[in-house]
C-alpha positions as CSV (number, residue, x, y, z in Angstrom):
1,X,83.7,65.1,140.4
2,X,86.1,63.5,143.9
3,X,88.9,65.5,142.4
4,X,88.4,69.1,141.0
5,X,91.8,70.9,138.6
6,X,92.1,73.9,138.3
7,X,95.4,74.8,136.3
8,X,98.0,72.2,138.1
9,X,95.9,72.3,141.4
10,X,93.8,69.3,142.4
11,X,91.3,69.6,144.8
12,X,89.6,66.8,146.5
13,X,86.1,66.4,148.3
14,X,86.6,67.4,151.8
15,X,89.5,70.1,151.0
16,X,90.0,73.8,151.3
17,X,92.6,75.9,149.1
18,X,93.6,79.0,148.3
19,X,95.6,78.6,144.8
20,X,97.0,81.3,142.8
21,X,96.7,81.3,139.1
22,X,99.5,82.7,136.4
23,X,97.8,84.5,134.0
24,X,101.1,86.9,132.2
25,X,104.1,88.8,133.7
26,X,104.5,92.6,133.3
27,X,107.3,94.2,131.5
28,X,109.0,94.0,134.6
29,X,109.3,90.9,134.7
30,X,106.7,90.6,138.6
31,X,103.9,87.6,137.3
32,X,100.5,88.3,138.1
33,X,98.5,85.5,139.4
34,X,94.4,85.2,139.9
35,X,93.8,84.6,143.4
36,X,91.0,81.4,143.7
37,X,89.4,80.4,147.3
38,X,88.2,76.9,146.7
39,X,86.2,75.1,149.2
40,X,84.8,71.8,149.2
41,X,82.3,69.3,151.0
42,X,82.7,66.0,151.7
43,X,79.4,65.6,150.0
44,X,79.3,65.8,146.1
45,X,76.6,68.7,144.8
46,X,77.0,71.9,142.8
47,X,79.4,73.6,142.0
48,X,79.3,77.7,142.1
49,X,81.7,80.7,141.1
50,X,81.5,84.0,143.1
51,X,84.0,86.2,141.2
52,X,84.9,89.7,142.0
53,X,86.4,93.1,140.5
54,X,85.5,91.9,136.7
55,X,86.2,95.6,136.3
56,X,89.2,96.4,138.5
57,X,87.5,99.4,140.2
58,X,84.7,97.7,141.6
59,X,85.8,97.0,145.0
60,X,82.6,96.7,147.1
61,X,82.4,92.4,145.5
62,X,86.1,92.0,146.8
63,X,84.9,92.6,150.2
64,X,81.7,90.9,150.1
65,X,84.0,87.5,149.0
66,X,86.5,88.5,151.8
67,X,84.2,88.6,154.7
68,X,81.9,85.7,153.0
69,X,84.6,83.2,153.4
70,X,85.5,84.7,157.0
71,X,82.0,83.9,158.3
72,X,81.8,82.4,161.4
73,X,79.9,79.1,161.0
74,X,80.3,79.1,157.3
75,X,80.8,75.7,156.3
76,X,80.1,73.9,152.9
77,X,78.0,70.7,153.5
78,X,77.4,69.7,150.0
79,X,79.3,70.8,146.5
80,X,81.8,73.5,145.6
81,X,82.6,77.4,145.9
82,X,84.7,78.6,143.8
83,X,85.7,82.5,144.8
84,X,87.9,85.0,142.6
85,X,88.3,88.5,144.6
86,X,89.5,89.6,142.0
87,X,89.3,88.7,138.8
88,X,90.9,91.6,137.0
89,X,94.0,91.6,139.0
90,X,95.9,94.7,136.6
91,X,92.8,97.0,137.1
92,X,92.7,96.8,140.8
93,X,96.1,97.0,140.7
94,X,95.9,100.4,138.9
95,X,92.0,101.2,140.3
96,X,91.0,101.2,137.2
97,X,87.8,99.2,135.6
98,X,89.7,98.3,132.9
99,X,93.0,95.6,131.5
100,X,96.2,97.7,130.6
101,X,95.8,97.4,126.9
102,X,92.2,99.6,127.6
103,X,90.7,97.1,126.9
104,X,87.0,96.0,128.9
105,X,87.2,92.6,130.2
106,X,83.6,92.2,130.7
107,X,83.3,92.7,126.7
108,X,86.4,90.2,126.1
109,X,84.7,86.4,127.0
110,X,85.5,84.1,125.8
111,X,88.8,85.5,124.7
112,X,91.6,83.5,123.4
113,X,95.0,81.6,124.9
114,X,96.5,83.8,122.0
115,X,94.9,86.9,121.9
116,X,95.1,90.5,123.6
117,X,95.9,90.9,127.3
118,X,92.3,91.0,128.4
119,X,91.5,87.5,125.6
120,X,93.9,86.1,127.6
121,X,92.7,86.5,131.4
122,X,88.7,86.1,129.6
123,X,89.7,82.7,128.3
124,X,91.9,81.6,131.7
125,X,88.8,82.8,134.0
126,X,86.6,80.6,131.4
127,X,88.7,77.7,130.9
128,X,89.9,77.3,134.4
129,X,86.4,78.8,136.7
130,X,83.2,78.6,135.1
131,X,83.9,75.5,132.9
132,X,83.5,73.6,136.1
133,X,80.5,75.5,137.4
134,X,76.4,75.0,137.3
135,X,75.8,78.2,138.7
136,X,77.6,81.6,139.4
137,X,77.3,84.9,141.1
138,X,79.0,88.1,139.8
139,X,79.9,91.2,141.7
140,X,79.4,94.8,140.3
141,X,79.1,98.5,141.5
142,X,77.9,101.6,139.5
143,X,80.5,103.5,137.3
144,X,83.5,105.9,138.8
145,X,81.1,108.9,140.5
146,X,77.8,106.4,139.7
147,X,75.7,104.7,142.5
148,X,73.4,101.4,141.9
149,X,71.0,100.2,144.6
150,X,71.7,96.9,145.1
151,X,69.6,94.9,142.9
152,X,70.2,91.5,140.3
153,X,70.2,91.4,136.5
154,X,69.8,87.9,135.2
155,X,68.1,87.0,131.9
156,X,64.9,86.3,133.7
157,X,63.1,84.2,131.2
158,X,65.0,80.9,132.5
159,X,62.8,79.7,135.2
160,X,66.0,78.4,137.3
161,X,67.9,82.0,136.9
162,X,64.6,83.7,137.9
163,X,63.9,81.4,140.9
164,X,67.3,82.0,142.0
165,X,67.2,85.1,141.4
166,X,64.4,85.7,144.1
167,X,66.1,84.0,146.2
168,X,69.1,86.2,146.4
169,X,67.3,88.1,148.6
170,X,67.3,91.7,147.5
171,X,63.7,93.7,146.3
172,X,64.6,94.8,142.8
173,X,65.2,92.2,140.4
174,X,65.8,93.6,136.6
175,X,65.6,91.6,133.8
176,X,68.8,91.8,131.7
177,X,69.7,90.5,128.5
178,X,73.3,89.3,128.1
179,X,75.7,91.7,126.6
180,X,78.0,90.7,123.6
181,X,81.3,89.7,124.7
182,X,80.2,89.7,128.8
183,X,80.9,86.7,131.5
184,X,77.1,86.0,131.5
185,X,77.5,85.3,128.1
186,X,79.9,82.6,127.7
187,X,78.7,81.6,131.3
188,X,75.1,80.9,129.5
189,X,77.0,79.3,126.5
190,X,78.7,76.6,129.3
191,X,75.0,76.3,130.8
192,X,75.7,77.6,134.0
193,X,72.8,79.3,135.4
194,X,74.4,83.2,136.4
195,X,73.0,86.2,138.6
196,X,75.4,89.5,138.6
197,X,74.8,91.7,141.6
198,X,75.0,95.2,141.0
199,X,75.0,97.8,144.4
200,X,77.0,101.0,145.5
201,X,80.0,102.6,143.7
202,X,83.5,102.0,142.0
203,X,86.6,103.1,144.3
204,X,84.1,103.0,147.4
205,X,82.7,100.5,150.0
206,X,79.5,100.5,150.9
207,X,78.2,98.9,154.0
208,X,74.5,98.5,153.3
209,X,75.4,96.8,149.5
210,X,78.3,94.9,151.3
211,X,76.0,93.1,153.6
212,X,73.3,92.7,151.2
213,X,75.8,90.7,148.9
214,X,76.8,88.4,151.8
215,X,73.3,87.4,153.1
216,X,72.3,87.0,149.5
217,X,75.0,84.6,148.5
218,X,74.2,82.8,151.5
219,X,70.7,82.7,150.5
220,X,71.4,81.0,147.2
221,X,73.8,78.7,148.6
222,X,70.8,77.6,151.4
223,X,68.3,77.4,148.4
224,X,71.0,75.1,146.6
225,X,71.8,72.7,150.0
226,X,75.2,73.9,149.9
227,X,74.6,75.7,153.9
228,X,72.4,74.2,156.6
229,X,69.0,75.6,156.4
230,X,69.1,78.4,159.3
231,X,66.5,77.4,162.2
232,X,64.5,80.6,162.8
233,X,63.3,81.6,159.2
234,X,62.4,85.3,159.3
235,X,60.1,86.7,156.8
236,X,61.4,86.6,152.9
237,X,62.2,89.4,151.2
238,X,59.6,90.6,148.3
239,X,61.5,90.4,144.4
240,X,60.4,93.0,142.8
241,X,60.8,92.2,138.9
242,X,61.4,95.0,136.5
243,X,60.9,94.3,132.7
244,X,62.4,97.6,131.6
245,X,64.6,100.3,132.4
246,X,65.9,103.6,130.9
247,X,68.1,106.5,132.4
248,X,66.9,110.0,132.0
249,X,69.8,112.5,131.1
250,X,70.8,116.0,131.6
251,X,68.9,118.7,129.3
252,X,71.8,121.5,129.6
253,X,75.7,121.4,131.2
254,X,76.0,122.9,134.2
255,X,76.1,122.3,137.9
256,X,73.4,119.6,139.4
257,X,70.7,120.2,142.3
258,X,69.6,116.8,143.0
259,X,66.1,116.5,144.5
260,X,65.8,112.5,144.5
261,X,67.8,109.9,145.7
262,X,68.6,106.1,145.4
263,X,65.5,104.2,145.9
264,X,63.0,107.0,145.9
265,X,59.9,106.5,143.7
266,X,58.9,109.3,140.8
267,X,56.0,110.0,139.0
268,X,56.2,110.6,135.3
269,X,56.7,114.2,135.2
270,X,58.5,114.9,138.5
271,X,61.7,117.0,138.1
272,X,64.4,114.9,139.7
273,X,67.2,117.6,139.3
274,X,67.8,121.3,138.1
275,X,70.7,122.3,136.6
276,X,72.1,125.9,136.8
277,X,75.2,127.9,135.9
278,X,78.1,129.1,138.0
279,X,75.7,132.2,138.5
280,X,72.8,130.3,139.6
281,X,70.7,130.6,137.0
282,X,68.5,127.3,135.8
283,X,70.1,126.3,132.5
284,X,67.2,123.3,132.7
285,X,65.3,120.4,134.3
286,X,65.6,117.1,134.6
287,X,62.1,115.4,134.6
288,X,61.0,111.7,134.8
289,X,59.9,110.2,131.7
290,X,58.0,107.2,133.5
291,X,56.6,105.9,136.9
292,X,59.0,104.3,139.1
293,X,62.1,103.3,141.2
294,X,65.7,104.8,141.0
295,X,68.1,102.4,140.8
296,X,70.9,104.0,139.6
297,X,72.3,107.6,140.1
298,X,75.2,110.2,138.7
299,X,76.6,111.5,141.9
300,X,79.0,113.9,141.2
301,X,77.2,117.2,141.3
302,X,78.8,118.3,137.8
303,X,77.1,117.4,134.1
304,X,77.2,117.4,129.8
305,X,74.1,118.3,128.4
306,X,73.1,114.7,127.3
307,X,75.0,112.7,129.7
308,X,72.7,109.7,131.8
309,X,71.9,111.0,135.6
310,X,69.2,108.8,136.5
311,X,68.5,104.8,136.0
312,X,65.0,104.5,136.6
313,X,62.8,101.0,136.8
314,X,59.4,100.3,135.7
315,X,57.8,98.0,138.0
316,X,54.1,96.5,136.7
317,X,53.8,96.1,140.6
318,X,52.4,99.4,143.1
319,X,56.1,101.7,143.7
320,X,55.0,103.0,147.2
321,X,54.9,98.6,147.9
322,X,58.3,98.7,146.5
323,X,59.6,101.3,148.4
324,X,58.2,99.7,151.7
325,X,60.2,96.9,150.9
326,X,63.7,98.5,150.0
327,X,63.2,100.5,153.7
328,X,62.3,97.1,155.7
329,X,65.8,95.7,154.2
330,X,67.3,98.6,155.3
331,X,66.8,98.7,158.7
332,X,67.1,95.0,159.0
333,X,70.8,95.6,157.8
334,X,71.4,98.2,159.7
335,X,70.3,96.1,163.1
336,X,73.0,93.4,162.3
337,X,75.1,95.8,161.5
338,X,77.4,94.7,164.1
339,X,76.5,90.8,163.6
340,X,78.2,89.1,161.2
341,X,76.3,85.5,162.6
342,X,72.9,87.6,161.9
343,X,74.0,87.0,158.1
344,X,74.7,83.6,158.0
């Protein structure tokens, strides 16, 4: 399309704007708008969201889209990006992960121009951002006090999504099947092709997942011919795919020992964790009901008998292999840590 609208903004090949979109005014009487970053090549080709803070306390894909669109050198040749910081403006407003009516917007899509708060925002997101889009990336953390090594979830039995997928760049790649009332959802329903990015923790940054967002956006977009193709091509990253996952939860309340961390491999049968009483006696264990990867972890050192302490993934492929991998991206982040050109 020569000339892209988004509410009463026109874009046109060749432009860059940053637009602000009215969504409602509070009660006292201050509008909220949706902040959009819209940049576009000369060159017609795809068009792709990156959105942000879906739930308002998941900050780490705010900075990810901040520093993304700061890169030096970072120039659209061909096609579209479309990037919302933040898309649930009220919950970062309030650090919260949810809309002011309590509601989840990531479980209100596709909403309604007449319905609750968060039907309303759901529907001006969809109407206005992904109706326009083929593809689009969406930025998550873990839960308040919950880490997630930074990995995708896309519904990995569309060959596109899958390749793309691998692309991105990081080792674990879980296969996730949309969620009732999510952005993948009604994204899939619009047939645009959607990975969401999960890495690190609500209210916090993280430098590591930070970083691993930004090359992997980058990735896509050079997969896509949206970026230059970058001369010295260092060796790609091995996708590990995980068919299934399950988190292992707390046997008794009390106070948590952790004796694994994010990333580390466990046997079916290890004890990940004790948990003890003010006194220090062991109330119970917390033991690994499979072989494989942690992806996901309860950090605060305090538990309900019952409550989920350890995401684990099931890999068909060898864990130690895994592992190797998740170390080598690691240290390769940590070089350029002080590089922003080494990601782009």
């Amino acid at each position: 399309m020569s000339v892209l609208k988004i509410g009463e903004h026109e874009v046109k090949l060749g432009e860059t704007k940053k637009i602000e979109l009215p969504v409602a005014r509070l009660y006292t009487d201050a509008s909220v708008n949706l902040p959009v970053y819209i940049v576009r090549a000369k060159k017609p080709g795809p068009t792709i969201f990156v959105s942000a803070a879906v739930h308002g306390d998941e900050l780490n894909g705010i900075e990810i889209i901040r520093r993304l669109i700061n890169l030096k050198g970072f120039k659209i040749k061909a096609g579209t990006v479309i990037a919302v910081p933040m898309v649930n403006v009220y919950g970062v407003m309030n650090q919260s992960r949810y809309m002011p009516d309590r509601r989840d917007l990531n479980r209100s899509f596709p909403g309604s121009a007449k319905g609750s708060l968060a039907a309303r925002l759901a529907n001006k997101f969809l109407t206005e951002i992904v109706s326009h889009c083929d593809y689009g990336i969406d930025l998550h953390t873990g839960a308040i006090h919950r880490s997630n090594l930074p990995q995708i979830r896309a519904d990995l039995a569309d060959e596109e999504t899958l390749e793309l997928a691998k692309v991105f760049g990081v080792p674990v790649v879980v296969n996730s099947n949309v969620l009732d009332g999510s952005l993948r959802e009604s994204a899939v329903a619009n047939k645009t092709k959607v990975l969401l990015y999960e890495a690190g923790e609500a209210l916090r940054f993280d430098e590591l997942s930070i970083r691993a967002g930004i090359k992997g956006i980058v990735n896509v977009l050079r997969h896509l011919k949206m970026l230059p193709k970058k001369r010295a091509v260092k060796k790609q990253v091995t996708p590990f795919v995980a068919n299934h996952s399950s988190w292992v939860r707390a046997s008794a309340s009390g106070i948590v020992s952790h004796h694994f961390e994010l990333g580390d491999q466990v046997k079916k049968g290890d004890v990940v964790a004790h948990i003890g009483s003010p006194y220090g006696e062991v109330l119970g264990e917390v033991i690994a009901n499979k072989d494989g990867i942690i992806i996901g972890k309860q950090n605060i050192p305090l538990v309900q008998e019952g409550e989920a302490m350890y995401h684990i993934a099931f890999f068909a492929e060898d864990d130690e292999q895994i592992v190797e991998e998740l170390e080598s991206v690691e240290e390769e982040l940590i070089v350029n840590i002080e590089s922003s050109e080494g990601l782009l």
